[in-house]
OpenMM code with the backbone's topology and positions (N, CA, C; nanometers):
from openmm import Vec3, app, unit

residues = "UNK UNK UNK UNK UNK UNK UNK UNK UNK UNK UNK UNK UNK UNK UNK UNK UNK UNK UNK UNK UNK UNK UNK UNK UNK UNK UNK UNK UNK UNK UNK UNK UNK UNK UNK UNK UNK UNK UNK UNK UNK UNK UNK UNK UNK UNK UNK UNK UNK UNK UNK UNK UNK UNK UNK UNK UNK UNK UNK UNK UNK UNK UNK UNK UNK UNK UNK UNK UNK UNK UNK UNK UNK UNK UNK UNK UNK UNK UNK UNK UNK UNK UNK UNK UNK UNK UNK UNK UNK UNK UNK UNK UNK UNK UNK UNK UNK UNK UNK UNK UNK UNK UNK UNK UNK UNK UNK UNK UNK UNK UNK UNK UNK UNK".split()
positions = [
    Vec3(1.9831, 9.3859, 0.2269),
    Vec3(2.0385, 9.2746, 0.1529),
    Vec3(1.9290, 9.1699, 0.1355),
    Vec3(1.9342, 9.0770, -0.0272),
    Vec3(1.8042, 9.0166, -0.0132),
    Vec3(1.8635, 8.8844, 0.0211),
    Vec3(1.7635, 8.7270, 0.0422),
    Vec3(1.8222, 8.6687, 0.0623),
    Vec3(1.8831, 8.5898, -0.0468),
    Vec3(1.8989, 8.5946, -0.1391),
    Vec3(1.9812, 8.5853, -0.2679),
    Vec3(2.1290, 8.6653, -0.2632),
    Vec3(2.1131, 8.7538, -0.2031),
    Vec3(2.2396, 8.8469, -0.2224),
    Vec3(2.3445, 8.7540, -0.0728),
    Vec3(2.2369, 8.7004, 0.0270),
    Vec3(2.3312, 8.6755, 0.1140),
    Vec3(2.3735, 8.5213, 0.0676),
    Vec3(2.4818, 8.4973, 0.1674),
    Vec3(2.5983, 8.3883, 0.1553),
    Vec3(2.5393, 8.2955, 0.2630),
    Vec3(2.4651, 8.1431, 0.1795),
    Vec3(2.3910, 8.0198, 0.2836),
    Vec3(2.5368, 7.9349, 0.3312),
    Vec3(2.5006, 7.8964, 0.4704),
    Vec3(2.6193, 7.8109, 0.5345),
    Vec3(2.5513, 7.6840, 0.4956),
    Vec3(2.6579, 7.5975, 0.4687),
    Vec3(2.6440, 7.4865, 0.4179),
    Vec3(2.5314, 7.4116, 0.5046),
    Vec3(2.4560, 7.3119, 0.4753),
    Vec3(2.3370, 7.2385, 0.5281),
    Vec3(2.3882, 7.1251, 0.6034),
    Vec3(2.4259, 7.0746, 0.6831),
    Vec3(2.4910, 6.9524, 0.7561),
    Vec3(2.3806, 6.7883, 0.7664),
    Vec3(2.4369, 6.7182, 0.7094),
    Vec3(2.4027, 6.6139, 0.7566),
    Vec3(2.4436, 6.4998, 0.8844),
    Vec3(2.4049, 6.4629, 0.9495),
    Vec3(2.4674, 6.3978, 1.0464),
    Vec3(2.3622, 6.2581, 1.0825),
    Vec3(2.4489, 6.1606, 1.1065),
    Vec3(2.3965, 6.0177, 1.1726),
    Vec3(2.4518, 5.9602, 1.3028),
    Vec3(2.3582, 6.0060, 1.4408),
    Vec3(2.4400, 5.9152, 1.5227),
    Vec3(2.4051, 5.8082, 1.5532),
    Vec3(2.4732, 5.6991, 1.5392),
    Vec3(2.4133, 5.5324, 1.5655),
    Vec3(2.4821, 5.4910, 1.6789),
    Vec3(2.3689, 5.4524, 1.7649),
    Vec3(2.3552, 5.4283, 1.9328),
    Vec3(2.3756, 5.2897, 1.9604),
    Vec3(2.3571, 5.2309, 2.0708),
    Vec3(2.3208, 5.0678, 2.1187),
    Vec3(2.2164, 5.0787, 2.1915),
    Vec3(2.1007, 5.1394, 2.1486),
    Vec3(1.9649, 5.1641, 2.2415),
    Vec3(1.9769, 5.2761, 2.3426),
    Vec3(1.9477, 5.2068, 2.4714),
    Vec3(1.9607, 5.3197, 2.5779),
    Vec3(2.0797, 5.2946, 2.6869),
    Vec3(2.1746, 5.2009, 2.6333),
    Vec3(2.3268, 5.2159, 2.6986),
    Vec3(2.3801, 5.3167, 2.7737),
    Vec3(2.3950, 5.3653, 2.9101),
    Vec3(2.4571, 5.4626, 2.9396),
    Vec3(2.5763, 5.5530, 2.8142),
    Vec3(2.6725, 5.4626, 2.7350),
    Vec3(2.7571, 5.5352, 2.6966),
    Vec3(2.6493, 5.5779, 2.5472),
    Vec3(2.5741, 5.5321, 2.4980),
    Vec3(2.4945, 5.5739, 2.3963),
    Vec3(2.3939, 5.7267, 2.4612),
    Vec3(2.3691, 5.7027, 2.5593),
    Vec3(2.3064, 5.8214, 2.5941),
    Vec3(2.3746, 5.9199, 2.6188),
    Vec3(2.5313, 5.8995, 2.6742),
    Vec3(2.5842, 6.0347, 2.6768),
    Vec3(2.6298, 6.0873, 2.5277),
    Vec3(2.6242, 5.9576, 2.4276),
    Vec3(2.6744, 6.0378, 2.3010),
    Vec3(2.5970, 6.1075, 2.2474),
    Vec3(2.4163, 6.0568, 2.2709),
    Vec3(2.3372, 6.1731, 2.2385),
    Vec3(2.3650, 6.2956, 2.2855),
    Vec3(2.3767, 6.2906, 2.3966),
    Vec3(2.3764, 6.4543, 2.4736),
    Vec3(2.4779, 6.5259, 2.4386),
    Vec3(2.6042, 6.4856, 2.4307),
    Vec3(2.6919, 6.5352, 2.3670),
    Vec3(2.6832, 6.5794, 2.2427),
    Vec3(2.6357, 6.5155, 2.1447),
    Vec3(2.6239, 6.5267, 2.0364),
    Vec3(2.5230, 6.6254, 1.9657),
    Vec3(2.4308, 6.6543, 2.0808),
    Vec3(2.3546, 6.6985, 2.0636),
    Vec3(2.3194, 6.8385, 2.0690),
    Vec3(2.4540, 6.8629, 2.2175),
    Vec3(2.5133, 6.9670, 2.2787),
    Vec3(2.5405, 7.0578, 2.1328),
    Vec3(2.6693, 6.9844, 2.0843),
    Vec3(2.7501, 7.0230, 1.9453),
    Vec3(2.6580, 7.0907, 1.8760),
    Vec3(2.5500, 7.0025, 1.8441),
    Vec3(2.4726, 7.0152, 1.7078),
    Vec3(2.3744, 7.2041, 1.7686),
    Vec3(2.3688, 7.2210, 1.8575),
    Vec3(2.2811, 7.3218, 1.9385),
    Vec3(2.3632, 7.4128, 1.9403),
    Vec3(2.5580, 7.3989, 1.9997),
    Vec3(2.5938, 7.5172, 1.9812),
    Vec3(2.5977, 7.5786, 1.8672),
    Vec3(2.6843, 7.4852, 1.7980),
    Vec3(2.7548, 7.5059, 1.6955),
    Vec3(2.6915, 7.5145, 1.5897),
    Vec3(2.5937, 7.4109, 1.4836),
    Vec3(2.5260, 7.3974, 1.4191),
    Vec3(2.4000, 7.4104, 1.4039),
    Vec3(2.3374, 7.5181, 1.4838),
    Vec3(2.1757, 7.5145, 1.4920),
    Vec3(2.1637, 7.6271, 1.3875),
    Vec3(2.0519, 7.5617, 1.3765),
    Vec3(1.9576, 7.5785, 1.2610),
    Vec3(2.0511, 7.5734, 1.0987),
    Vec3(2.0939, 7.4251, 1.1124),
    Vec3(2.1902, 7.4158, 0.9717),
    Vec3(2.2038, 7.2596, 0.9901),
    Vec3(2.1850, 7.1430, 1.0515),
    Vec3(2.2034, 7.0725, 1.0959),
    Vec3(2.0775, 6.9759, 1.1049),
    Vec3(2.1160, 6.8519, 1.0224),
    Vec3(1.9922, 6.7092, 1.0166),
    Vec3(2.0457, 6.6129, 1.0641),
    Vec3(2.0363, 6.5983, 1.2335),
    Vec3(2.0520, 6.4623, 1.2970),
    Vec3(1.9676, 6.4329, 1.3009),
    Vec3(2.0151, 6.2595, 1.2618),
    Vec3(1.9439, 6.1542, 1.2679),
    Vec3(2.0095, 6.0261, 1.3826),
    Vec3(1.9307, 6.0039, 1.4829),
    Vec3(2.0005, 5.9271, 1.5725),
    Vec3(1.9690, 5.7728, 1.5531),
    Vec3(1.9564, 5.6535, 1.5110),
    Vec3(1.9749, 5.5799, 1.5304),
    Vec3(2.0118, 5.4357, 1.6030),
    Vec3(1.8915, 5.3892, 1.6578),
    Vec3(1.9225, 5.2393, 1.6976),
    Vec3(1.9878, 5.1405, 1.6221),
    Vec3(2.1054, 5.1088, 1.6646),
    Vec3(2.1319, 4.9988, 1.5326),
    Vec3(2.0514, 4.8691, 1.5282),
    Vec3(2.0149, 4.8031, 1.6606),
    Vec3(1.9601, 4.6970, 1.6530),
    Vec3(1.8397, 4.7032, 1.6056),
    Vec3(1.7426, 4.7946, 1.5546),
    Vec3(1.6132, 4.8700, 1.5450),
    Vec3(1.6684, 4.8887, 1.3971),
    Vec3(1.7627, 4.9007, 1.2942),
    Vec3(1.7907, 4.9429, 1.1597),
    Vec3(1.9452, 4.9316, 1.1218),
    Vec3(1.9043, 4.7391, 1.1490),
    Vec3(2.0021, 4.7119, 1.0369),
    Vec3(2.0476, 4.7367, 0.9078),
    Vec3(1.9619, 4.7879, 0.8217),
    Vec3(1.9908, 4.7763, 0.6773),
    Vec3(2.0950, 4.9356, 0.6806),
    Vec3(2.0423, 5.0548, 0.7627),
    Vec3(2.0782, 5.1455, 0.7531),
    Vec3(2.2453, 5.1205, 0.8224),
    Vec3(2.2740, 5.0659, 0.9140),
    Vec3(2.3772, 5.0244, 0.9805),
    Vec3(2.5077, 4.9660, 0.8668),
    Vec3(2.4453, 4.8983, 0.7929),
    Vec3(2.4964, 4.8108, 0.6916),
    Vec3(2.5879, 4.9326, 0.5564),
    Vec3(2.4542, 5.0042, 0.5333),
    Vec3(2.4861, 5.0991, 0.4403),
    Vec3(2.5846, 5.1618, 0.5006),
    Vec3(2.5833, 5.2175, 0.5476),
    Vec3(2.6619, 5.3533, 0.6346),
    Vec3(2.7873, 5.2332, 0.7014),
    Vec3(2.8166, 5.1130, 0.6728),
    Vec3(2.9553, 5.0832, 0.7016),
    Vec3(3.0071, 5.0632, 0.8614),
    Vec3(2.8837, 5.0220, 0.9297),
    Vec3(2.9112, 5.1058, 1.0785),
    Vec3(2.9807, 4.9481, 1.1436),
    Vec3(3.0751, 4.9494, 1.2278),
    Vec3(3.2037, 4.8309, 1.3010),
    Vec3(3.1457, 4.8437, 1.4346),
    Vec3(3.1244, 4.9921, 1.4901),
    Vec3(3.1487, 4.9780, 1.6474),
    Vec3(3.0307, 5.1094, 1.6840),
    Vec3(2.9731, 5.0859, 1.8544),
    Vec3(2.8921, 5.1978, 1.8532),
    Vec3(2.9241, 5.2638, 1.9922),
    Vec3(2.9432, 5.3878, 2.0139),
    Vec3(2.8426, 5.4939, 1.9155),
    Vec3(2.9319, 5.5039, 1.7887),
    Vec3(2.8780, 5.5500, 1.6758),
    Vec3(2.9509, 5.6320, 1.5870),
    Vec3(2.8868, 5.7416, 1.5357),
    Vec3(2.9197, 5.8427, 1.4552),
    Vec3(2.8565, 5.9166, 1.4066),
    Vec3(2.9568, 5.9341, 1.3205),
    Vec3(2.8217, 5.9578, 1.1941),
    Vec3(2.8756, 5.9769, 1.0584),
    Vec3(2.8634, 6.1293, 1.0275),
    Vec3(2.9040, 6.1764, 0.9492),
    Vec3(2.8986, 6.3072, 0.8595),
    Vec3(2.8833, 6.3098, 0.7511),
    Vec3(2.7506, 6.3024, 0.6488),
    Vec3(2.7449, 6.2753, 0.5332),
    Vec3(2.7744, 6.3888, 0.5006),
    Vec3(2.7077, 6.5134, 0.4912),
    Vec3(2.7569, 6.6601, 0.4399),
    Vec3(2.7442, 6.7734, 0.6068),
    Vec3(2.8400, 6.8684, 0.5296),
    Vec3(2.9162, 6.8755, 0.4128),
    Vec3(3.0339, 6.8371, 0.3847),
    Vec3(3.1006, 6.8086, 0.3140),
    Vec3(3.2336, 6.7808, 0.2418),
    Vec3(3.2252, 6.6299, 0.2422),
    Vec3(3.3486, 6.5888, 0.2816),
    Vec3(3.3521, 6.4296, 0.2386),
    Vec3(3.3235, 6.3585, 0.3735),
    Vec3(3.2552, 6.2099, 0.3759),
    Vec3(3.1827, 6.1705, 0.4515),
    Vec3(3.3198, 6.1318, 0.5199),
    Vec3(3.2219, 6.1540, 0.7089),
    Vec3(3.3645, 6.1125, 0.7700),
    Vec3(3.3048, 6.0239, 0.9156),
    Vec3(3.3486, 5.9227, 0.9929),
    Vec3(3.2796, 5.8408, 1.0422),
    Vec3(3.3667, 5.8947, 1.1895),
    Vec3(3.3042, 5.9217, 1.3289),
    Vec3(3.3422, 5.9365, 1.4302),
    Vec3(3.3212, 5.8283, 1.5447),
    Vec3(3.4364, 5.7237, 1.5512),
    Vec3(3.3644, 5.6382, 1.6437),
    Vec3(3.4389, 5.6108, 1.7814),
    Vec3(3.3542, 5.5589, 1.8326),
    Vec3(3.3659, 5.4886, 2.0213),
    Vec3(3.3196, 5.6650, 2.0886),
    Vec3(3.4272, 5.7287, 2.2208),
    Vec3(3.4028, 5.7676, 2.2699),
    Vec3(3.3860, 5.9142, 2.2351),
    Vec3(3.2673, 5.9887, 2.2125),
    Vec3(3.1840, 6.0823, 2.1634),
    Vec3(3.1645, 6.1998, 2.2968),
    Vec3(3.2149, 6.1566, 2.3858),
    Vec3(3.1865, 6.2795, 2.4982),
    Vec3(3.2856, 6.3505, 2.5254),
    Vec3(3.4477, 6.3570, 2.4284),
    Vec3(3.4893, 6.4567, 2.4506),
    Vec3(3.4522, 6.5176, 2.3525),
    Vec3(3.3748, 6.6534, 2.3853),
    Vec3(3.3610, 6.7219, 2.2584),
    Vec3(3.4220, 6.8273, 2.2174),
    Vec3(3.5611, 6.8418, 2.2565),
    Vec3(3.6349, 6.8894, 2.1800),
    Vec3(3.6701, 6.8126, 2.0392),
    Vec3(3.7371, 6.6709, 2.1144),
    Vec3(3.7909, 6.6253, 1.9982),
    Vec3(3.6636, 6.5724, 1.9104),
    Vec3(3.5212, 6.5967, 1.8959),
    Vec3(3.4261, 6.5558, 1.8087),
    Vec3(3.4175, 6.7116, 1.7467),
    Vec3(3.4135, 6.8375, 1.8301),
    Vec3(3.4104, 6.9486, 1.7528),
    Vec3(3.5341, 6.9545, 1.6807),
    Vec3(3.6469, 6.8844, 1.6608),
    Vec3(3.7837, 6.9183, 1.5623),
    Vec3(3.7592, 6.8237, 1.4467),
    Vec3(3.6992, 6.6954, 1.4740),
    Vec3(3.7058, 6.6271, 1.3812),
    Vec3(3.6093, 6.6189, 1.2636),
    Vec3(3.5158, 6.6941, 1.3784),
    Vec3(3.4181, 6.7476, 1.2718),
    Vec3(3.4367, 6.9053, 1.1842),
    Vec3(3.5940, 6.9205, 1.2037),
    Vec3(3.5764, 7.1118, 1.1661),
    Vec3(3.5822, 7.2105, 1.2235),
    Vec3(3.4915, 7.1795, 1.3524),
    Vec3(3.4436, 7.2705, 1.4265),
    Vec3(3.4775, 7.3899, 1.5416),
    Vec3(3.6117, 7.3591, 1.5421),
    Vec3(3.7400, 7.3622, 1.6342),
    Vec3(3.6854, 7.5134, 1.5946),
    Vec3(3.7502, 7.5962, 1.7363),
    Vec3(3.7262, 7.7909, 1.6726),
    Vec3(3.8166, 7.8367, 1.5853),
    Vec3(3.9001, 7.7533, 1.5049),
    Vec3(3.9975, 7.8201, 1.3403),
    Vec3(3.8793, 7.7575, 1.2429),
    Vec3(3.7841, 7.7009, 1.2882),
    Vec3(3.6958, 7.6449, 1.1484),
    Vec3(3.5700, 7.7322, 1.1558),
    Vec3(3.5226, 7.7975, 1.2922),
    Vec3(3.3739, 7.9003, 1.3060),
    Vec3(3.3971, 8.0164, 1.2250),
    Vec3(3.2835, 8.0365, 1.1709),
    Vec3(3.2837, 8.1859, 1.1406),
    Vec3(3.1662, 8.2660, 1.1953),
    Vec3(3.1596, 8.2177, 1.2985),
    Vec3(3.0454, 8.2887, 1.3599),
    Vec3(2.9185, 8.2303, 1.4484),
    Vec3(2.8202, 8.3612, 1.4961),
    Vec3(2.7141, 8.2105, 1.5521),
    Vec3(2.6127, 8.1910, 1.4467),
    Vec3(2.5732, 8.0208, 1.5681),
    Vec3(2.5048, 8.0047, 1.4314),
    Vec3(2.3165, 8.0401, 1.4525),
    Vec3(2.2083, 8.0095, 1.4140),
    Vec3(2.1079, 8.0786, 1.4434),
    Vec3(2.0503, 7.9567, 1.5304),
    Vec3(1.9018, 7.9548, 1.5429),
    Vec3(1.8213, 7.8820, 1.6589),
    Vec3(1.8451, 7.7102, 1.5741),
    Vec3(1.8334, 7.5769, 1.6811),
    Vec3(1.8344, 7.5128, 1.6248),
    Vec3(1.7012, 7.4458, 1.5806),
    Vec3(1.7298, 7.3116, 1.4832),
    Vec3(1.5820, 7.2735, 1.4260),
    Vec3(1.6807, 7.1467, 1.3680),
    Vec3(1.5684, 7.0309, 1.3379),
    Vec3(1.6379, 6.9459, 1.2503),
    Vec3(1.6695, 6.8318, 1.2994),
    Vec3(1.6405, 6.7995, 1.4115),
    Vec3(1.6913, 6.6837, 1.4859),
    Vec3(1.5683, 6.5567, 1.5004),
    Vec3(1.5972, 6.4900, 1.4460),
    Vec3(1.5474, 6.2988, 1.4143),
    Vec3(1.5685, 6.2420, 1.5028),
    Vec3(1.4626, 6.1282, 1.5470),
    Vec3(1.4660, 6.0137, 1.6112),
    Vec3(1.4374, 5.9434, 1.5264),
    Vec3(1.5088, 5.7443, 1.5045),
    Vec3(1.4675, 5.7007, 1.4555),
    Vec3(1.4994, 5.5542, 1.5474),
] * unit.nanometer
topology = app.Topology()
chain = topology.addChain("A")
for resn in residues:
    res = topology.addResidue(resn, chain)
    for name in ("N", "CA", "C"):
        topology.addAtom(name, app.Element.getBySymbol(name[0]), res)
């Protein structure tokens, strides 16, 4: 099969915006990060975010409270906020729940500091 003939999984965008190095900001990295490794590797562009370090980006993206994480793609943008370490309920809200997998996914790549 060439790779034209095969079927690409959608490309994910993701933003998580932190409060620096806050205990609860650091576990949302890890968590989040967890997610992005099982579930989404090698399909997946986090970008993590200081808010106090990038206001303007904070502004754009609509952000009230932190942590949050956004989901720009795929589908319609969807904003995940406060507590990020259960990751069940961040893998459902993001889709990800096992009625939304179709499988694994490959090695990961793609992950931003900013």
């Amino acid at each position: 099969m060439t790779a034209d003939a095969e079927v690409s999984e959608p490309r994910w965008a993701l933003t998580l915006y932190v409060n620096g190095a806050s205990p609860r900001s650091a576990e949302a990295i890890v968590a989040v990060r967890r997610i992005c490794d099982e579930d989404l590797a090698g399909r997946v562009d986090l970008t993590v975010v200081n808010a106090a370090d990038h206001p303007g980006m904070v502004k754009k993206d609509n952000i009230l409270a932190l942590p949050t994480l956004v989901k720009h793609s795929p589908g319609a943008l969807r904003r995940l906020v406060g507590n990020l370490t259960d990751e069940a309920r961040v893998r459902d809200a993001l889709d990800l729940s096992p009625l939304h997998l179709d499988g694994p996914a490959p090695a990961a790549e793609g992950v931003t500091m900013r």
